[in-house]
N, C-alpha and C positions, 0 to 999 in steps of 0.2 A: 083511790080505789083501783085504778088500772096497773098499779103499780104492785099492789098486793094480789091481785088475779094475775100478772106474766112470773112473780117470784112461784106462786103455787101451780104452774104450767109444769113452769122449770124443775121443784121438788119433785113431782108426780113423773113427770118423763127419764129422773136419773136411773131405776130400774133399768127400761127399754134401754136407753143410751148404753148403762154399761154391759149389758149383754149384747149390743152391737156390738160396740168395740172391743170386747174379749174375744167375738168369732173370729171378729178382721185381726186380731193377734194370734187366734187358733191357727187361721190359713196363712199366714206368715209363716209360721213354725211349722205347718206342716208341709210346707213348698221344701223345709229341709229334710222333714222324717218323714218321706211319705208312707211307710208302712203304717203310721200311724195317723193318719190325714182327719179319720174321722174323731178321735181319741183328742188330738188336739184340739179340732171345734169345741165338743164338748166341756173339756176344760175349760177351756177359754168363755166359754158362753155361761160358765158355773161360777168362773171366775170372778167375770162383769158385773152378771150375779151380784155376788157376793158383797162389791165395792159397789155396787148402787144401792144396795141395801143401807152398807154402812153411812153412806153419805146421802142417802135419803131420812136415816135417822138424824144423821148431823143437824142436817138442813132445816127439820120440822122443830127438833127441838131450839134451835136458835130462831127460828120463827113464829113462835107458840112466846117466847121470854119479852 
């Protein structure tokens, strides 16, 4: 049982994760473009987005089979 409540932790928190680490990629890139510092975060945090979604849906459907 403990086992299947930390995998469903881990499903539910890849969102949040990957909109962290798309800002920490944001502000990397934008330490070089700064005219675009804020433009970057944004991205980045769309980005994260984007890939915790994807791999949120991964995740549940491989967990649900």
């Amino acid at each position: 049982m403990k086992k299947s409540k930390d995998t469903k932790v881990l499903i539910d928190s890849l969102i949040p994760l990957g909109m962290i680490f798309g800002c920490a990629i944001g502000v990397v890139f934008g330490i070089f473009f700064l005219d675009f510092l804020l433009l970057t975060i944004v991205i980045g945090a769309g980005i994260g987005y984007l890939f915790g979604v994807i791999a949120y849906v991964m995740f549940s459907k491989k967990e649900k089979s």
